[in-house]
MITORFI-916474 format. One record per residue (C-alpha): residue in one letter; x, y, z. Coordinates in steps of 0.1 Angstrom, whole numbers, plus 5000, padded with zeros to 4 digits. Each point is the difference from the previous one (the first is absolute). Layout:
<rs>
AXYZ;...
</rs>
This chain:
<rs>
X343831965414;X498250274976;X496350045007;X499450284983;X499749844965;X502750234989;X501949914966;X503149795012;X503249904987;X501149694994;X503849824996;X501450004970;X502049695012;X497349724998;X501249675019;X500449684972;X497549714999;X502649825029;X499550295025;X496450024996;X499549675022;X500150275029;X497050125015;X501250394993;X500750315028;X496650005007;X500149605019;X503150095014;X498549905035;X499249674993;X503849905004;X499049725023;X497949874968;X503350054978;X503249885016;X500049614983;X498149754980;X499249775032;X498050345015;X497449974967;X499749615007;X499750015040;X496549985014;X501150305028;X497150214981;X497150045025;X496749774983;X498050284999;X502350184972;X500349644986;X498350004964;X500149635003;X499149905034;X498149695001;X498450065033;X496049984999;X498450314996;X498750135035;X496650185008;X500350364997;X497650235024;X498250274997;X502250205026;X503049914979;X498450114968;X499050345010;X503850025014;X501549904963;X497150274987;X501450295025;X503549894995;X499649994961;X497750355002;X503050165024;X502749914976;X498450124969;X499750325019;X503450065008;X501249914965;X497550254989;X501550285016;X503349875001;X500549954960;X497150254988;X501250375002;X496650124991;X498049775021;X497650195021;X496549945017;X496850134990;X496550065009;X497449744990;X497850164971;X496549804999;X498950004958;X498050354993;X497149744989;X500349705022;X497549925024;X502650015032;X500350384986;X496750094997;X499749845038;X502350185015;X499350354984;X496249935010;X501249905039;X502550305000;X497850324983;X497049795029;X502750125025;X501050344992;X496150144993;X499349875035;X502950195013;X498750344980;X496749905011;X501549985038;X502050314995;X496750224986;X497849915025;X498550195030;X502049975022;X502349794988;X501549725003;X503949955001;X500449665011;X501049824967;X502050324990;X501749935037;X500849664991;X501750104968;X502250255016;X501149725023;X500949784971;X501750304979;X501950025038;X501249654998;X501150044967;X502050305004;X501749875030;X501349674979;X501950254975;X501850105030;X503749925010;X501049905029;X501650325005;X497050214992;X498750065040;X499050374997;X497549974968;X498949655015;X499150195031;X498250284979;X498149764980;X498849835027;X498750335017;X498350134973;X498549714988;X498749865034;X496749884995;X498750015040;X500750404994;X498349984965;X497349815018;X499650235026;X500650324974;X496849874982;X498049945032;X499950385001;X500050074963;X503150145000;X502349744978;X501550134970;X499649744971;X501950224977;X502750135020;X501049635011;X500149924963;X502350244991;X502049905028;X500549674985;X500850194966;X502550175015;X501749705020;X499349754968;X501850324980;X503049955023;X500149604995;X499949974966;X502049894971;X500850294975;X497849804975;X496850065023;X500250415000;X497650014971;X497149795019;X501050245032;X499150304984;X497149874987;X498349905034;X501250355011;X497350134969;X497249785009;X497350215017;X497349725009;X500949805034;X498849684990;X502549984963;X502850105022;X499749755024;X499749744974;X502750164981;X502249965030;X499849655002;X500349924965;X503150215000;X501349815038;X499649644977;X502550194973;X502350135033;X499949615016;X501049824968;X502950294991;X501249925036;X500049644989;X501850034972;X502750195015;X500049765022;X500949754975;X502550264983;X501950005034;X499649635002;X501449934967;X504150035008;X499949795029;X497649734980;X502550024973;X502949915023;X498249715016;X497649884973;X502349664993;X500049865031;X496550115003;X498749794972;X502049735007;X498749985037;X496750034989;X499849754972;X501949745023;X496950095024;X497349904974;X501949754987;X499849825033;X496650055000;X499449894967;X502849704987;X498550024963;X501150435003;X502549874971;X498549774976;X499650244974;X503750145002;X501049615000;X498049974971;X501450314980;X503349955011;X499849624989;X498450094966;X503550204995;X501949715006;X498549784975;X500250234975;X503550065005;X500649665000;X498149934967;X502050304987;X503549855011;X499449644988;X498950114967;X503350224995;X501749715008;X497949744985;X503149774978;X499449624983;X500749775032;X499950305028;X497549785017;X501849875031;X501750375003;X499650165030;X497550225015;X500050394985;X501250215029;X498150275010;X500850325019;X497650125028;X500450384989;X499249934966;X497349775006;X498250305025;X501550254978;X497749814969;X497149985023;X499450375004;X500650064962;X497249814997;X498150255022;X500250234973;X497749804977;X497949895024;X496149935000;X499250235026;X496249954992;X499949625003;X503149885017;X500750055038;X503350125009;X502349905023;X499150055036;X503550185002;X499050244975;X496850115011;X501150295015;X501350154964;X497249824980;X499050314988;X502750214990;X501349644982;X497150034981;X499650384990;X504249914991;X499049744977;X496850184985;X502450294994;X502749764984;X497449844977;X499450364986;X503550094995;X501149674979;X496950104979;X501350324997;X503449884992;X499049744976;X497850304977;X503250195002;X502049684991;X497549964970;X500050354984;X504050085005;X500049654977;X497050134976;X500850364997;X503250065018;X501950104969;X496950294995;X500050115033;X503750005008;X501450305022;X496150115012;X499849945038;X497250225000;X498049714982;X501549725023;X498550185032;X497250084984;X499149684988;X500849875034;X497950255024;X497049894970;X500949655011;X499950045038;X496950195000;X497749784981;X501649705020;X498950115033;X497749755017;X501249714982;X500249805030;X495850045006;X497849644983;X498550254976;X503050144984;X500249924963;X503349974988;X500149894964;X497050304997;X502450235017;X503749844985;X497750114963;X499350355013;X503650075005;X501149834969;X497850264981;X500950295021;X503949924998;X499450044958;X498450315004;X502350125022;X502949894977;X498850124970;X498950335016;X504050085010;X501149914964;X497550234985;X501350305020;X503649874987;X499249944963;X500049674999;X497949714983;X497449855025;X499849665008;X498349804973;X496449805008;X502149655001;X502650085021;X497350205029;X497849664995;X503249805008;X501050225031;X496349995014;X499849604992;X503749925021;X498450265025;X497149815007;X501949665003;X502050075028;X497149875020;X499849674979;X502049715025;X503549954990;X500250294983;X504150034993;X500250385006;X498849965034;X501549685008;X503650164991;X498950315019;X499149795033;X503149794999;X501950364998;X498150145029;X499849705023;X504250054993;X500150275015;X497649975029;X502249685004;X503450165001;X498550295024;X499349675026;X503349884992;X501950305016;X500550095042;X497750275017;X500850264999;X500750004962;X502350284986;X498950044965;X497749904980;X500849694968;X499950074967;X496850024980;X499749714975;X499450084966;X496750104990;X499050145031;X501350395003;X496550084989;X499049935038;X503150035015;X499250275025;X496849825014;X501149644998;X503550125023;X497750175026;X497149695000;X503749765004;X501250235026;X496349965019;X500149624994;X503550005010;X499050105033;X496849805003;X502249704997;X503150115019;X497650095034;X497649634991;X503849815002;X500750195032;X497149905016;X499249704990;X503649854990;X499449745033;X496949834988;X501349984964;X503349875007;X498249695025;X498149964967;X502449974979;X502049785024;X496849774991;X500150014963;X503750034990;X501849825029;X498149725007;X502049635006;X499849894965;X501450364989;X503150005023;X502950084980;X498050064969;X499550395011;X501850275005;X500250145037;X498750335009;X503150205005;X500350325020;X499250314983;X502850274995;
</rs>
């Protein structure tokens, strides 16, 4: 399974309508779920999977709540750094202006003039500048390996604060030359990235910045360590994330029965409108006592997470086994919403001025990087689209009359740039027909890229109307591709005991199709 979010292939060969009642490659280890109908209508599923159970909702305690919250907080985690490639940690930055910042500069600049205070005094006094060197000690030491024996034992003698202590007893301790010590040793322990901050301490003169320096620079060391860390971690995360997940959402399921009510819900929603959809294409005069539309499971969860892709991320919750990918769903369908508007403007000029502009690329990508650019942000509440759908409208005229001046050719008279700008500015308008035609197109193809085993091997054809934003709508399918792919891995257990619920319930026996083994 690619985590990467690399471009992928996918099959040409694309299974019919009959071959999609399989759950796909990526369920292939629920085969105890798929070997016969009577397995979808037995009651083997444990209760607390059960969708339906009728049992009477228990008292949940505070112990077992702050398990499902460690559980649900440990699994997000690993997904992070399983799926992510770029996922890293980083240091907490307090706003310049907020009162927590202001706090904490006042507490820390309190600290450090006492310590130059300290330090300038006659005599003076060491023992805060002690205690920091035996903090920077205990730092160093935690970057070491377990290998590292002879610098542990060399840290630990130069930076032993009973001989500091005694050192400045008799005025003899050298501030400075213990600093550059730990310059020298934090030199040695570093990433590459850090050398620039290393030479820097090296140049500061004054005591008291380069001890502050130091640890500012130890907080960069600790969370670089961290992250590699996490780099190393990633493989072996990768390898083990399904049965990971799986464990852990069983756990907070059995802490908390209702852990599925929303995926119930969503996957139920699917099911009623497939149904609605099948009985209508079937609707004849007198069909009334036919039988029941059959329904396969695949389709049915592969129509659920279509509907992920125009989703109300603001104001509707999403299933609980989607939470872990809730946001990259949502920057995947915020991106999609810009590239049908980008394909529907291109739709609408090739139709306008096509037979003008014939043969000029130049213009199409022009038009189209003019387009992406002045859509950015569209997902944010203040984004005004009809304003902005205008803008480019008048800027795609200019821009079109501008190449056939250079050519030669007649510009585009006042009518025809007032009807491009007016169909421009409609495509927000609801049911407009340009972007209902190019939404059906594109939920096609995100369709038939569920439709196909993982891994794919090449990608489906583009449907018409939509080489415009070919390149980015194959790489966002190929990242959604593998959103869904892992989610069916993981969770393919929980859906199928819901689906056993919904589809192969007594009254539906032998009205359904079984789920059959995948390939």
């Amino acid at each position: 399974m690619p985590f990467n979010g690399e471009k992928q292939c996918v099959g040409e060969d694309q299974p019919s309508d009959s071959d999609s009642s399989q759950f796909s490659e990526s369920m292939a280890s629920l085969s105890d779920y798929e070997c016969s109908r009577q397995s979808f209508t037995s009651d083997s599923s444990s209760k607390s999977n059960s969708p339906a159970s009728t049992s009477p909702p228990r008292v949940v305690t505070f112990d077992e709540v702050m398990a499902t919250a460690r559980n649900l907080s440990n699994m997000t985690l690993a997904h992070e750094i399983a799926v992510n490639e770029n996922f890293q940690l980083k240091q907490d930055a307090l706003p310049e202006n907020s009162l927590a910042g202001r706090v904490k500069h006042i507490v820390h600049q309190a600290f450090w003039d006492v310590l130059e205070s300290e330090l300038n005094a006659e005599p003076p006094e060491y023992e805060h500048a002690i205690k920091l060197f035996e903090e920077i000690r205990e730092i160093l030491l935690s970057f070491l390996t377990p290998g590292g024996n002879r610098l542990r034992n060399q840290i630990c003698e130069v930076l032993d604060t009973d001989l500091i202590r005694q050192q400045a007893e008799h005025s003899a301790v050298d501030i400075q030359g213990l600093a550059n010590y730990v310059i020298s040793t934090m030199g040695k322990l570093c990433a590459p990235v850090r050398d620039d901050d290393i030479r820097e301490l090296k140049a500061t003169s004054n005591i008291v910045e380069v001890l502050r320096q130091i640890f500012h620079v130890l907080d960069l060391m600790r969370m670089d360590m961290v992250n590699f860390t996490i780099r190393s971690l990633r493989p072996h995360l990768q390898r083990q994330l399904v049965d990971y997940e799986r464990t852990k959402f069983q756990e907070i399921l059995e802490e908390t029965p209702s852990a599925l009510d929303q995926t119930t819900e969503w996957i139920k929603e699917s099911i009623n409108e497939e149904l609605l959809s099948l009985s209508e294409a079937t609707l004849t005069p007198g069909a009334e006592g036919s039988s029941k539309p059959t329904l396969s499971p695949t389709l049915v969860l592969n129509n659920s997470y279509l509907k992920l892709l125009q989703w109300n991320y603001r104001k509707k919750e999403l299933p609980e086994t989607l939470m872990t990918d809730g946001a990259r769903l949502q920057e995947l369908t915020e991106k999609l919403n810009q590239l049908k508007i980008i394909a529907c403007l291109s739709l609408i000029t090739n139709n306008m001025v096509g037979a003008i502009t014939e043969g000029l690329p130049e213009l199409a990508n022009r038009l189209k990087r003019i387009s992406a650019v002045l859509l950015e942000g569209m997902s944010k509440e203040t984004f005004n689209l009809k304003e902005v759908l205008n803008s480019i409208g008048v800027q795609t005229c200019v821009e079109v009359n501008k190449t056939l001046e250079e050519r030669g050719l007649s510009t585009l008279n006042a009518e025809v740039q007032a009807n491009l700008v007016g169909q421009f500015s409609s495509i927000e308008e609801e049911a407009n027909p340009i972007w209902s035609l190019i939404d059906k197109r594109i939920q096609l193809y995100m369709k038939s890229l569920l439709c196909l085993p993982s891994p794919p091997k090449c990608m489906p054809p583009i449907p018409g109307g939509l080489a415009v934003i070919q390149q980015e709508l194959e790489v966002l399918g190929s990242h959604y591709a593998n959103i869904v792919n892992l989610n069916k891995q993981v969770y393919g257990p929980f859906y199928a005991n819901i689906l056993r619920k919904l589809l192969f319930s007594e009254e539906a026996v032998g009205k359904t199709e079984t789920l059959s083994p995948t390939n």
